[in-house]
C-alpha positions as CSV (number, residue, x, y, z in Angstrom):
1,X,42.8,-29.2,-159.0
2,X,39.2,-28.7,-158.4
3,X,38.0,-26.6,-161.8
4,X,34.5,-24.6,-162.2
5,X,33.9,-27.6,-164.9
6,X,34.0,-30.3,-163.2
7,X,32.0,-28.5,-160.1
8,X,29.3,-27.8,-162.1
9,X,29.3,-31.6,-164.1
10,X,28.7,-33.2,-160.5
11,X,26.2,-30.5,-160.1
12,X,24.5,-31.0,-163.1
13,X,24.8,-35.0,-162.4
14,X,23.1,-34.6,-159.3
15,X,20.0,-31.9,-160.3
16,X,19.4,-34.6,-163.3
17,X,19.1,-37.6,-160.7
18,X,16.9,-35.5,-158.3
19,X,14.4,-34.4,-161.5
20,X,14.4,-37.9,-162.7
21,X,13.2,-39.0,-158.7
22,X,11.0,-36.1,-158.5
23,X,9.0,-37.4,-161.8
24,X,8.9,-40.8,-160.7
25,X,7.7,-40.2,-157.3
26,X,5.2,-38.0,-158.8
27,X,4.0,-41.2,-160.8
28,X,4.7,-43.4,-157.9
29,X,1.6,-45.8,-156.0
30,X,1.6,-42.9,-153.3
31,X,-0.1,-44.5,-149.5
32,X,0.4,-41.4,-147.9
33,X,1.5,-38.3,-147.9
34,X,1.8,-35.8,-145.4
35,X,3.6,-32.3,-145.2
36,X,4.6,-29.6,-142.3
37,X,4.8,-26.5,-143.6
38,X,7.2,-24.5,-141.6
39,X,7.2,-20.4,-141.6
40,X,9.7,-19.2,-143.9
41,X,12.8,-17.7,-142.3
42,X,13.4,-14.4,-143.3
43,X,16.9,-12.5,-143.1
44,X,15.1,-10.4,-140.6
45,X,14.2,-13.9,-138.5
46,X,17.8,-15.3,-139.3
47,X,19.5,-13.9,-136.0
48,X,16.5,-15.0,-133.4
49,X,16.3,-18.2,-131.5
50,X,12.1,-18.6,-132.4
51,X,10.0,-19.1,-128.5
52,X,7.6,-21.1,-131.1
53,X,6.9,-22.6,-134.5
54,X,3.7,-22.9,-136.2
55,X,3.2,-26.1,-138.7
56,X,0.7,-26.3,-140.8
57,X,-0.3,-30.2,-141.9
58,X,-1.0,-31.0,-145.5
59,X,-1.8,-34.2,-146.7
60,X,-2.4,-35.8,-149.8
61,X,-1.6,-34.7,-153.5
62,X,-0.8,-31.2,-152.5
63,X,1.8,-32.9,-150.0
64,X,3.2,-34.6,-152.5
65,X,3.9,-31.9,-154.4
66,X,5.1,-30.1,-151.7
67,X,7.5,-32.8,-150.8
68,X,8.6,-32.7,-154.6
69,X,9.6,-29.2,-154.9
70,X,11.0,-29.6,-151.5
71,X,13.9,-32.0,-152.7
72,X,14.6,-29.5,-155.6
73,X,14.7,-26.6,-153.0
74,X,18.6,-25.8,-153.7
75,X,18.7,-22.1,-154.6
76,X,18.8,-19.1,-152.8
77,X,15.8,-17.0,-152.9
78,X,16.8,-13.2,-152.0
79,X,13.9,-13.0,-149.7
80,X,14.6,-15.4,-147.5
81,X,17.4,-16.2,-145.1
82,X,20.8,-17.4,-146.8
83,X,22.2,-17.9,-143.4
84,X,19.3,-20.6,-142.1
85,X,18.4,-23.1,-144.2
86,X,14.9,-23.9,-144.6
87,X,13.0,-27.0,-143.0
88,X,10.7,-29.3,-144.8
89,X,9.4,-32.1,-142.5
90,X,7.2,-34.4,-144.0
91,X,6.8,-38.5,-144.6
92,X,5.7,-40.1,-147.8
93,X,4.6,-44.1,-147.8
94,X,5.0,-45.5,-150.5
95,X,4.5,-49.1,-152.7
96,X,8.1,-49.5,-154.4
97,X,7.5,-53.8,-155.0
98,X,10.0,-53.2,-158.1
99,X,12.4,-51.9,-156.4
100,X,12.7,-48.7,-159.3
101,X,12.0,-45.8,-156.8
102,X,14.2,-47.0,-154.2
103,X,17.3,-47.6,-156.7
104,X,16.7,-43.8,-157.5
105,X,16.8,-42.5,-154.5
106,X,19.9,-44.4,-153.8
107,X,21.7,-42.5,-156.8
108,X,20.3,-39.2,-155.6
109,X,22.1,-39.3,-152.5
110,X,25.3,-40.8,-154.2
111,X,25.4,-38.0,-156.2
112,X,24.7,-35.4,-153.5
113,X,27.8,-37.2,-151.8
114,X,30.0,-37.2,-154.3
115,X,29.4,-33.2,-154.9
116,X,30.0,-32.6,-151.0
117,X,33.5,-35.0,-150.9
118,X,34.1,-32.7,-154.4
119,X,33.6,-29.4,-153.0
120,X,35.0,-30.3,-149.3
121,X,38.4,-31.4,-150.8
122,X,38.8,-27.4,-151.6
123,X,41.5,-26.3,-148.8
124,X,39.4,-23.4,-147.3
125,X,35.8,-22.1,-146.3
126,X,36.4,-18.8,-148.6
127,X,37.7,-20.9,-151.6
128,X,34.7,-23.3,-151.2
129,X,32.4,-20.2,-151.2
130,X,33.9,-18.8,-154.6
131,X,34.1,-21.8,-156.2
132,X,31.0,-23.4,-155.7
133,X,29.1,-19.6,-156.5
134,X,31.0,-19.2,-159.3
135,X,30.1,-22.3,-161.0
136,X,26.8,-22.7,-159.7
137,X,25.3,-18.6,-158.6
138,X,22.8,-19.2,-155.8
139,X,23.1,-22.4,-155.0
140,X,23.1,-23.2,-151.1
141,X,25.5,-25.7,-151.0
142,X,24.2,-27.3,-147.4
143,X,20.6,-27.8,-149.6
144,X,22.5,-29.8,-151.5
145,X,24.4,-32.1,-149.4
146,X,21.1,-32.8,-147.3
147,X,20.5,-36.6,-148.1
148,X,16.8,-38.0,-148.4
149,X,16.2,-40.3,-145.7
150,X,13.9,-43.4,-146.0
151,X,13.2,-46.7,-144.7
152,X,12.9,-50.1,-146.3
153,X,12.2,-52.0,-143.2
154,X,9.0,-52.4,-141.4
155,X,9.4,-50.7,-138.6
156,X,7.2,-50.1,-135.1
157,X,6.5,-46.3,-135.6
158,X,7.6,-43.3,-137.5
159,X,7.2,-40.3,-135.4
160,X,8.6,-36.4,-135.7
161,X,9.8,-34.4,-132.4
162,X,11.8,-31.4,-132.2
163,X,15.2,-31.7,-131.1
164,X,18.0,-29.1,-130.0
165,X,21.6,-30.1,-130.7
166,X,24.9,-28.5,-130.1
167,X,27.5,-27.0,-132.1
168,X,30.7,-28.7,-130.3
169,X,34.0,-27.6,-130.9
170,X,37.7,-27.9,-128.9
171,X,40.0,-25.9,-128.4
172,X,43.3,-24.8,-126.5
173,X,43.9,-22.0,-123.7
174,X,46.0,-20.3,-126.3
175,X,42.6,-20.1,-128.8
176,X,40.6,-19.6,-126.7
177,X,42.3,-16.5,-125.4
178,X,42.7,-15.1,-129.2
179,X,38.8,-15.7,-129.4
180,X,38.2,-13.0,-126.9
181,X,41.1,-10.8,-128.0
182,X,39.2,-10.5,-131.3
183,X,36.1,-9.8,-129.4
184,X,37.5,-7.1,-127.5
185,X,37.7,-4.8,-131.3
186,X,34.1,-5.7,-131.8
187,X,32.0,-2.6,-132.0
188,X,29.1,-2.4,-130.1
189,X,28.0,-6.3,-130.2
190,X,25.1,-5.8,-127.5
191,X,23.0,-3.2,-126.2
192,X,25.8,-1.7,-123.7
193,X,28.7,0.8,-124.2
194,X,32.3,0.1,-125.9
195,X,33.9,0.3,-122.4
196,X,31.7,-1.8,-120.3
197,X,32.0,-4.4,-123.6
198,X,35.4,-4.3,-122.9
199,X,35.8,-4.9,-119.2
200,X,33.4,-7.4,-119.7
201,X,35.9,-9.1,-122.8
202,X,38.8,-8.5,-120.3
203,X,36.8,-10.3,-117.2
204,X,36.9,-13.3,-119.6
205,X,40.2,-13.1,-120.7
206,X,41.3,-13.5,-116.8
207,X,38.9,-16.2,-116.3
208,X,40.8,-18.2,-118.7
209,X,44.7,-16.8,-118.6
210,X,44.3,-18.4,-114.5
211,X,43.8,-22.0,-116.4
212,X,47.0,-24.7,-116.8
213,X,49.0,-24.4,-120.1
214,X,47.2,-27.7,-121.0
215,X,44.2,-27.5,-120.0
216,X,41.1,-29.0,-122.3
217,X,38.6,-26.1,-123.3
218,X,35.4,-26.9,-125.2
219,X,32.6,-24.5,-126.8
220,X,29.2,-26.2,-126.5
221,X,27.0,-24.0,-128.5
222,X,23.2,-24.3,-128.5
223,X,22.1,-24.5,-132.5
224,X,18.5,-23.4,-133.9
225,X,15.7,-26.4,-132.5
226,X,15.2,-28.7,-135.7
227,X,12.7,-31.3,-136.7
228,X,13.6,-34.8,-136.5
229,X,11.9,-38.5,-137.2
230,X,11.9,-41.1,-134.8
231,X,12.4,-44.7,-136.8
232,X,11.1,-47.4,-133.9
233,X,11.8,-51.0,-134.3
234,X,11.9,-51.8,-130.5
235,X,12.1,-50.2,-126.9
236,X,16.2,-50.9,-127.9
237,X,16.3,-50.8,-131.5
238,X,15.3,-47.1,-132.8
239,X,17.3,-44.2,-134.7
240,X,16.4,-41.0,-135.5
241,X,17.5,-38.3,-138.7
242,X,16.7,-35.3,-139.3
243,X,13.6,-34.2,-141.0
244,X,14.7,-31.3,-143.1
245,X,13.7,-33.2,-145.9
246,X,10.7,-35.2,-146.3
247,X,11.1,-39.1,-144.6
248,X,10.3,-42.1,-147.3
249,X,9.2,-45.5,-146.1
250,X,8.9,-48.0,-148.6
251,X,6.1,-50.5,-149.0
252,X,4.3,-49.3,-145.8
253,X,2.6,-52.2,-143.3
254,X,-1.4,-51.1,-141.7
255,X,0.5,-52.2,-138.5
256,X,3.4,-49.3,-138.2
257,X,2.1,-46.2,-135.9
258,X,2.6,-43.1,-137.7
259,X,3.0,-39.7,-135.9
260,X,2.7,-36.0,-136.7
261,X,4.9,-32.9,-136.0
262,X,3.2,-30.9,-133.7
263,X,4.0,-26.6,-132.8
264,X,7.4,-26.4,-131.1
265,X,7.1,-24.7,-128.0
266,X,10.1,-23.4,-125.8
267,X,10.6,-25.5,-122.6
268,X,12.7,-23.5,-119.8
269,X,12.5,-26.0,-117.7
270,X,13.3,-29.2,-119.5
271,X,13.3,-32.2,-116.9
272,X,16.1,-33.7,-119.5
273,X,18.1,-29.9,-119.4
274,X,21.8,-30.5,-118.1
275,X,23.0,-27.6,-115.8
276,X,26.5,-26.6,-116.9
277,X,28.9,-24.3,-115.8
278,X,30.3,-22.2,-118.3
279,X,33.4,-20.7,-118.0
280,X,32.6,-17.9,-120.4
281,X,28.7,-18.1,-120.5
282,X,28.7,-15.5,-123.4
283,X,30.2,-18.3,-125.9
284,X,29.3,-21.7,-124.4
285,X,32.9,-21.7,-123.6
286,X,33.7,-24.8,-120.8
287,X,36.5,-26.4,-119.2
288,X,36.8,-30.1,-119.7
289,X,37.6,-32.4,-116.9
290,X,41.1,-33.8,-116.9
């Protein structure tokens, strides 16, 4: 049984490893650093897909400090959203001969792994929530589980783009039809009235009742656009990870290209956009081929 004790000692593990790489980074021989401050998200902001984000460079020591407080970012602050978890892009170089900072950084994220296997063992998203906010009271539990990326390597170029993933999920005709059964005693959900909602829930329902008892449905939701760092090697060997924290790379060499993250800007008309045809367009909701 998971108790409120042992929730908090893998807590309390894990915010003693980050403090302890927080101070040595601090002390660290530092290359570079650079930070992109994003706007805050507010709970008024939480709801809207953003046309556009500003980002603000900093470099140097005040980026370092940034990126510090950054990785020990893990509460809730009331002002700001609880529901979208803030971004903090940045990339930090530096000279780690000893091997010291890098053996950290490996127990930070151990510990932050160990504390998401603990609390995702709990049966149920609502038990989760009550456990984890009993023990620990405004923690944001996702803040927690985000893992500090670096690179050890020398690699080509480290570069930052804007990415847009999708929330992906599958599901039966027999799901898919209680979805919208549950969405027919919403109140109100967009600017219309309760009866056109309705006939509009019921259009849906017909859509997908005229579908084979086995047929594959599939909700490809758009999520909020996201910062990400491009790790280059060659024209065939690259990755990318997200950049809601800041990106390490040890012992930097003059030779790798490093980028910055620029404004995000909507693109309607992205050359890369794939045309789909959603069955229900209201939740991303498709029919897979058979």
């Amino acid at each position: 049984m998971i108790t409120p004790f042992s929730i908090r000692s893998h807590f309390d593990y894990l915010h003693e490893q980050i403090s302890l790489f927080c101070n040595e980074l601090a002390e660290a021989d530092i290359v570079s650093a650079d930070y992109y401050q994003l706007p805050l998200i507010t709970k008024e902001d939480e709801n809207k897909a953003p046309e556009s984000i500003h980002v603000e460079k900093i470099s140097g020591t005040s980026a370092l400090n940034k990126a510090i407080n950054a990785y020990k970012d893990l509460y809730l602050d009331k002002k700001i959203s609880g529901k979208i978890i803030q971004r903090h892009p940045g990339l930090i170089t530096v000279n780690d001969k000893n091997l010291h900072i890098q053996s950290r950084l490996k127990e930070v994220n151990k510990a932050k792994n160990d504390f998401k296997n603990l609390i995702l063992s709990i049966e149920n998203n609502d038990a989760r929530f009550d456990a984890v906010h009993s023990a620990i009271p405004n923690l944001v539990t996702l803040a927690a589980y985000r893992k500090i990326h670096s690179e050890i390597a020398d690699p080509y170029s480290v570069r930052f783009t804007w990415m847009t993933k999708h929330a992906i999920r599958t599901l039966s005709k027999d799901t898919a039809l209680k979805m919208l059964n549950n969405s027919s005693n919403y109140t109100n959900p967009r600017m219309i009235d309760q009866q056109s909602w309705i006939s509009l829930v019921e259009t849906e329902k017909l859509r997908v009742s005229k579908l084979n008892e086995k047929s594959k449905l599939r909700i490809r939701r758009p999520t909020r656009v996201s910062p990400e760092v491009n790790i280059r090697f060659t024209a065939e060997n690259r990755y990318h990870v997200s950049a809601a924290l800041p990106f390490i790379l040890f012992n930097p060499s003059k030779n790798t290209k490093l980028g910055t993250l620029t404004n995000y800007e909507k693109v309607e008309n992205h050359p890369r956009k794939r045309a789909y045809n959603f069955l229900v367009d209201r939740i991303y909701l498709e029919k897979l081929a058979e």
